[in-house]
C-alpha positions in Angstrom: 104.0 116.9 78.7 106.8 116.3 80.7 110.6 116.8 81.2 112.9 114.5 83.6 115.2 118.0 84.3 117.9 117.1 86.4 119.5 120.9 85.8 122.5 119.4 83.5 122.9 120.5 80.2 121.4 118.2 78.5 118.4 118.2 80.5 117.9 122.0 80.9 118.5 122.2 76.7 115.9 119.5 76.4 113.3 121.5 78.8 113.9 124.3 76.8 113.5 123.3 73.5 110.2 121.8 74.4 108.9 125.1 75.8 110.2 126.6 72.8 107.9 124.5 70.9 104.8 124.6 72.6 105.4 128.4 72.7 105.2 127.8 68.9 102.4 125.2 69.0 100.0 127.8 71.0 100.0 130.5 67.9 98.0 127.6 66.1 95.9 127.1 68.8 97.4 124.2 70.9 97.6 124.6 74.9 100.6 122.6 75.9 102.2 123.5 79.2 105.8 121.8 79.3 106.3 120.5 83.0 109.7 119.8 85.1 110.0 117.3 86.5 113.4 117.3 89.2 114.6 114.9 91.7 116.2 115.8 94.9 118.5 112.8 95.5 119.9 114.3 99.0 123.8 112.8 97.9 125.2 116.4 96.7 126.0 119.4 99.1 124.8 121.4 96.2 121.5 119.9 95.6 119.0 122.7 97.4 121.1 125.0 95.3 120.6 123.0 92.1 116.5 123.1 93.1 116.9 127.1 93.5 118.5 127.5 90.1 115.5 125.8 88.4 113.0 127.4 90.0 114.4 130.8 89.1 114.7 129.5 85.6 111.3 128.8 85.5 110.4 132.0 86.8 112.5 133.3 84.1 111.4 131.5 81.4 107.7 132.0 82.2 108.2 135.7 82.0 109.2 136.0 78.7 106.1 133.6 77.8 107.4 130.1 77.9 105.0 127.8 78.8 106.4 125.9 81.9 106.4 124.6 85.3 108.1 123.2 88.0 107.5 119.9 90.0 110.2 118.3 92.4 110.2 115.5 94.9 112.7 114.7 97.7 114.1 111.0 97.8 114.4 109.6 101.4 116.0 107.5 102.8 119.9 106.5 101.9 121.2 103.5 99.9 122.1 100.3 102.3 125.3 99.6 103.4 126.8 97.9 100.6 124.3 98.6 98.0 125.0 100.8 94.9 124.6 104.5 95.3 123.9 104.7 91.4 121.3 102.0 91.4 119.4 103.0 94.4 119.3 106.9 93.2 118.2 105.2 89.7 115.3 103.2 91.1 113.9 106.2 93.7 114.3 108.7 90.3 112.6 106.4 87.9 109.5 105.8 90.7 109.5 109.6 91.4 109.3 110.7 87.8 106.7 108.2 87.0 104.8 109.4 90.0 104.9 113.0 89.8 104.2 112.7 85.6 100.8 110.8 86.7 100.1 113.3 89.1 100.1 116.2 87.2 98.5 114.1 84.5 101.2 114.1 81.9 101.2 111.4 79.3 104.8 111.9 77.7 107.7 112.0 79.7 111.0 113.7 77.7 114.6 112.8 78.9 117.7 113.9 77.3 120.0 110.8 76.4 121.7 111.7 73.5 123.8 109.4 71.1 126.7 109.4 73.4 124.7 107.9 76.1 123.2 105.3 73.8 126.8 104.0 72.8 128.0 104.3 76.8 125.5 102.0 77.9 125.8 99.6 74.6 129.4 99.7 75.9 129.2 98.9 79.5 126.4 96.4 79.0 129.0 94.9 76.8 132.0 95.0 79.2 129.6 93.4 82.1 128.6 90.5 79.6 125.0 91.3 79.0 123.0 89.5 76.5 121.4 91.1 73.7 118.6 93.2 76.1 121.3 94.6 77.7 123.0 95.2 74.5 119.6 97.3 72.8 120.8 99.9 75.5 118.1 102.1 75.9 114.9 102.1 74.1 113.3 105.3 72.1 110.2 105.0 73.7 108.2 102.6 76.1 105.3 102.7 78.3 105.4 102.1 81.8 101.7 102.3 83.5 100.1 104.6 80.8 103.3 107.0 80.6 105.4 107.3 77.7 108.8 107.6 78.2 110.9 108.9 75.1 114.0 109.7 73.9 114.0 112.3 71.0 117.5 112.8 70.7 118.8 109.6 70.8 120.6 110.1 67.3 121.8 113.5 68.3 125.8 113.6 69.0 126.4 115.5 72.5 127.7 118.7 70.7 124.7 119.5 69.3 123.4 120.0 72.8 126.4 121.7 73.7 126.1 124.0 70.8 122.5 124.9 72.0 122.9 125.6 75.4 126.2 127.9 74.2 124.3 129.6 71.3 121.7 130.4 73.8 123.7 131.2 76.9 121.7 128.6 78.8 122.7 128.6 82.6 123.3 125.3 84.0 124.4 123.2 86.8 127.4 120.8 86.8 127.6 117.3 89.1 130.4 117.0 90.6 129.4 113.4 91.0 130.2 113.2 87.3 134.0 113.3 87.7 134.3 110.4 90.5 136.0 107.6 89.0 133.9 105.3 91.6 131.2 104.8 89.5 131.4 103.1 86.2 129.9 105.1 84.0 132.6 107.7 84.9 135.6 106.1 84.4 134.0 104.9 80.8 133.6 108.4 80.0 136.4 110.4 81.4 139.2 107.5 80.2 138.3 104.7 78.1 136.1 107.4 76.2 139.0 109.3 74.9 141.5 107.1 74.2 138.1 105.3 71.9 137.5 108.4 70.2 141.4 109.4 69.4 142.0 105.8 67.8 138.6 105.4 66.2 136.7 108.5 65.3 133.4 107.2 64.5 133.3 104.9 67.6 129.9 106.8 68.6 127.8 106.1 66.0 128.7 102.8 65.5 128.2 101.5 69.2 124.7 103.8 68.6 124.0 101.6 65.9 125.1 98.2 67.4 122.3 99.0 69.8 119.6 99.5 66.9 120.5 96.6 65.7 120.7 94.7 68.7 117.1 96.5 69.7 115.5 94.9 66.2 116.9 91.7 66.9 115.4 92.0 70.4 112.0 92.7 68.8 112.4 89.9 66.4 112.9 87.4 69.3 110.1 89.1 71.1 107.8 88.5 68.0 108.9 84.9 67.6 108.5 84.1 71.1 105.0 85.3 71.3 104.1 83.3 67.9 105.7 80.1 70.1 103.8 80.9 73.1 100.6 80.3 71.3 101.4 77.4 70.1 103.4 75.9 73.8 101.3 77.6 76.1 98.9 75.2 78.6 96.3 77.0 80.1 95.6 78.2 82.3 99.5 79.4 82.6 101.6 76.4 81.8 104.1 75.9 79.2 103.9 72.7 77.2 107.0 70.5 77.7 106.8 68.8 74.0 108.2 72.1 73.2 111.7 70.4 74.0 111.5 68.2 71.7 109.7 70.1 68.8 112.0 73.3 68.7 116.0 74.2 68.4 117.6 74.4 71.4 118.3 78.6 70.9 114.5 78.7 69.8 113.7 76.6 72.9 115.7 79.2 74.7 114.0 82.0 73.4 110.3 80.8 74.2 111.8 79.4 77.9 113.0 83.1 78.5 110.1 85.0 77.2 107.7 82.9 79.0 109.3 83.5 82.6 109.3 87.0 82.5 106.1 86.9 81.5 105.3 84.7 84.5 107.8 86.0 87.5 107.8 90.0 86.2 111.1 89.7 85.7 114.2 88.4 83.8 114.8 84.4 84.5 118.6 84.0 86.2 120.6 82.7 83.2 121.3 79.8 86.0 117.7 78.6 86.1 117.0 78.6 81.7 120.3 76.7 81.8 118.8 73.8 84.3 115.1 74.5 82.5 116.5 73.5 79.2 118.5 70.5 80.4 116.9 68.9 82.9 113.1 69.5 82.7 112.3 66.9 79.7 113.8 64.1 82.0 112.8 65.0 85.3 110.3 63.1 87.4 106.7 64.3 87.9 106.9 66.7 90.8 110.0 68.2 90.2 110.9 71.6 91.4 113.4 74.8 90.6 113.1 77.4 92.9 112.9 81.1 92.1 112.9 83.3 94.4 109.4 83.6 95.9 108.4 81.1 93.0 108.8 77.5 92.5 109.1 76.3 88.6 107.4 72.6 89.3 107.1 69.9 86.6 103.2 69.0 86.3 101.3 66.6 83.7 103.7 67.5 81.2 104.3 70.9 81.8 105.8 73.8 83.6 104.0 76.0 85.7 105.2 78.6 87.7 103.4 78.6 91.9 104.3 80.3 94.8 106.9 78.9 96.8 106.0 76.0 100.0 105.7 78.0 103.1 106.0 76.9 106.2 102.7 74.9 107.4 99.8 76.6 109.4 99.2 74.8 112.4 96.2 72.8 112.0 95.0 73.7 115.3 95.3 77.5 114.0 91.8 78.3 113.5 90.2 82.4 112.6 87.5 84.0 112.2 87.0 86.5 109.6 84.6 88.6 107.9 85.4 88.0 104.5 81.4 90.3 103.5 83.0 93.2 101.8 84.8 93.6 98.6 88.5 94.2 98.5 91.6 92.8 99.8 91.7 91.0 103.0 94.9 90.5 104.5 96.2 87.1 106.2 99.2 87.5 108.0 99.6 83.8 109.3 98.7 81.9 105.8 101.0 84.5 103.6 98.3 85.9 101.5 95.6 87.5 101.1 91.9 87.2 99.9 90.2 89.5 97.2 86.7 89.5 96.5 85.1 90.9 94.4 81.3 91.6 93.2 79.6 89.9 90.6 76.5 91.2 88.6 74.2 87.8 89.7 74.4 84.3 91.1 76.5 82.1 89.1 78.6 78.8 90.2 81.6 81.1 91.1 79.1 83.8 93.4 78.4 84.0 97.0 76.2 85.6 98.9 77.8 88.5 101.6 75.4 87.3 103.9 77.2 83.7 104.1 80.8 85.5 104.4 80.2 87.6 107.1 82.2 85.5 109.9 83.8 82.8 107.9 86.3 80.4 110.0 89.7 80.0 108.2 91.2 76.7 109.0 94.2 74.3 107.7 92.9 71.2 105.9 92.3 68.3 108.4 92.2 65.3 105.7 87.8 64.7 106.3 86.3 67.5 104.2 84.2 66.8 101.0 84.2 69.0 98.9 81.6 69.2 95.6 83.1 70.4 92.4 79.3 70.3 90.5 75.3 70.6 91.5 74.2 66.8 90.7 77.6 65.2 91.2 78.8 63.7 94.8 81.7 65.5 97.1 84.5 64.2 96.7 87.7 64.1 99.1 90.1 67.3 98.6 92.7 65.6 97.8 90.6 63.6 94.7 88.6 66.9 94.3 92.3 68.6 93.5 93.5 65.8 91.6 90.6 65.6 89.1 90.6 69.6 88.7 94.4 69.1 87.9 95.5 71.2 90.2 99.5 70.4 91.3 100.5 70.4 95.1 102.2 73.9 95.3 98.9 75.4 94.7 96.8 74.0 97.1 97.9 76.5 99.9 96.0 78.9 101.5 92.8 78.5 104.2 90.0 76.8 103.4 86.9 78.6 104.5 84.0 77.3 106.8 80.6 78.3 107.3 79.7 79.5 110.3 76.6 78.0 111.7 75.7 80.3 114.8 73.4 78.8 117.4 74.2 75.4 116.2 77.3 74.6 118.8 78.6 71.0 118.0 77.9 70.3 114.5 80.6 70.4 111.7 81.0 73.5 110.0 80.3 72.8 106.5 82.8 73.6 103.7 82.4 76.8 101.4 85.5 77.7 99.3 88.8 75.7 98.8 91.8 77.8 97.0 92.3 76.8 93.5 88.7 74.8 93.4 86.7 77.8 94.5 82.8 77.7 95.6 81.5 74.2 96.7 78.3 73.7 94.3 75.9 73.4 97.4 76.2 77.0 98.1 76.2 78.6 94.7 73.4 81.0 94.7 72.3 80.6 97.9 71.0 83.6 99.5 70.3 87.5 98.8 72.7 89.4 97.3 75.4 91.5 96.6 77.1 88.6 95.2 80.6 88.4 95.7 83.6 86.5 93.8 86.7 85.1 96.3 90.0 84.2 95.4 93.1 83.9 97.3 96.6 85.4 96.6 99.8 83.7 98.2 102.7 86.1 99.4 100.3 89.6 98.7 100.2 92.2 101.5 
């Protein structure tokens, strides 16, 4: 297992309680070795000396038969001008941590918040105006890529900690960092904190709580949402719009919010569920909200979620690629990227390598035809796209030819169309490997 080890005290008394007990664990036969994990942020004249002090600790520790080790990683770079310090540090730890636990192929990752920390951030998510997420503070435990992240002492009050490390004559390091009254946290701590504590005594534990309770409302909300999301959803992705008329407005809310983070990876602006809820029941088919590198778009009586217009290829732009080999393909000119992928056999989504060896890429010139199904006629793109409901924002992309070498004058035929896929007359054709295209707008 892992320990996020900054060198504070709360950190180092977390690292070594953990060694302590899997010192403990090994007389009844359990190997666990308890690894730190430090982060050189570069922002402290002190910081090489902070990363000697742990690595003589370790040293230390390990002599008199702790079970631990030392792993550290150098952030680089410097925050932009303008950006915050505390948020850029917090972004290149958290990647860092996460990278060097995987590494080492640790699947729990301790940090050291305490009780304190819990009501801080219920407090300053408060003061900023966050919602209930921001509210729930920090959770005991989530999983990010296969790693656990926990807090085991997020019940404990600080001087518990501070007990330990004084019982046991811990050495550690102090931040200076900590006293500058620059950063939020900091002027929280060193004087609204105080003055909190003076006038009411059991201010800690009852922000700590707040945030439990806010947490198990969080979860609640979670749970209804997904219960509404079976019911709303429109595959393949969509989210039906009788939902407006079918659910309270905080419900709607709810579902609305759940389902765009689902779709964009991220918390929806309060801005755009605001329009969502008020203007998608009456707007005209077509409609569009933009967000960020998305487009929310109004579609046979639903939302979907496509990537944003980009400016137009030149129809004159024409490539040639070789499109034979599974993986990612990059297009630099259309935005995107193919992946293919390899099937097990022929099937009405399969291609032979042979055929995609040196593909031409090409904007759509109005003429193709394109054939959805073995037995049933091509078809215009446009109609071919209108009867596979596919909207307008998600018709970008290439469209792939077929190169016919040695035959110089005739029409390339059509092979794949984004969001349609293989044209029927090819399916099977050929030897194998078999391979599986599809196209992904805005990927490297």
């Amino acid at each position: 297992m892992a320990v996020a080890w900054s060198g504070g005290r709360d950190s180092t008394a977390l690292m070594h309680a953990t060694a302590r007990c899997a010192q403990a664990l090994a007389h009844e036969g359990f190997a666990l070795r308890v690894l730190g994990l430090h982060v050189h942020h570069g922002l402290s004249p002190h910081a090489d000396a902070w990363l000697a002090q742990l690595q003589r600790q370790v040293m230390d520790w390990a002599g008199k038969g702790l079970p631990v080790a030392l792993r550290w990683h150098r952030l680089d770079g410097a925050p932009a001008p303008g950006d915050s310090v505390e948020a850029w540090a917090r972004e290149g730890r958290h990647a860092a941590l996460q990278a060097m636990a995987q590494e080492a192929g640790a699947s729990l990752l301790l940090l050291a918040h305490h009780r304190c920390d819990q009501a801080e951030t219920w407090l300053l998510q408060a003061l900023r105006g966050g919602g209930l997420a921001g509210q729930a503070a920090m959770p005991r435990q989530q999983v990010r890529e296969g790693l656990v992240w926990a807090r085991p002492w997020l019940d404990q009050p600080r001087e518990r900690i501070e007990h330990y490390v004084q019982a046991l004559s811990l050495a550690h390091v102090e931040d200076e960092s900590n006293a500058d009254p620059r950063f939020a946290r900091n002027r929280l701590r060193l004087e609204l904190w105080p003055l909190l504590n003076a006038g009411f005594p059991g201010a800690e534990a009852a922000l700590a709580q707040s945030a439990r309770w806010a947490q198990e409302a969080g979860d609640l909300l979670n749970e209804i949402a997904g219960q509404d999301l079976e019911t709303w959803a429109q595959p393949p992705a969509g989210l039906d719009l009788s939902a407006w008329a079918a659910l309270s407005r905080p419900r709607l809310s709810n579902l609305l919010r759940h389902w765009l983070r689902e779709r964009l990876g991220r918390p929806a602006p309060a801005s755009l569920v605001e329009r969502l809820l008020g203007e998608a029941p009456q707007a005209p088919a077509g409609a569009a909200w933009p967000a960020g590198s998305r487009v929310i778009q109004k579609h046979r009586g639903a939302l979907l979620v496509l990537p944003a217009p980009v400016q137009e290829v030149p129809r004159a732009a024409a490539s040639r690629m070789d499109l034979s080999r599974p993986g990612l393909h990059a297009c630099p000119a259309w935005r995107g990227c193919f992946q293919v992928d390899v099937v097990n056999e022929p099937s009405s989504e399969a291609v032979s390598s042979s055929l995609l060896r040196n593909v031409i890429l090409r904007a759509r010139e109005g003429s193709e035809q394109f054939q959805r199904a073995r037995g049933t006629p091509p078809r215009s793109l446009k109609k071919s796209w209108q009867a596979a409901g596919v909207p307008a924002l998600a018709r970008g992309g290439p469209l792939v030819f077929l190169d016919l070498p040695g035959k110089a004058g005739q029409e390339a035929p059509l092979l794949w169309v984004p969001a349609l896929g293989l044209d029927a007359r090819f399916a099977g054709q050929g030897e194998g490997p078999w391979l599986r295209l599809s196209w992904r707008p805005d990927a490297p």
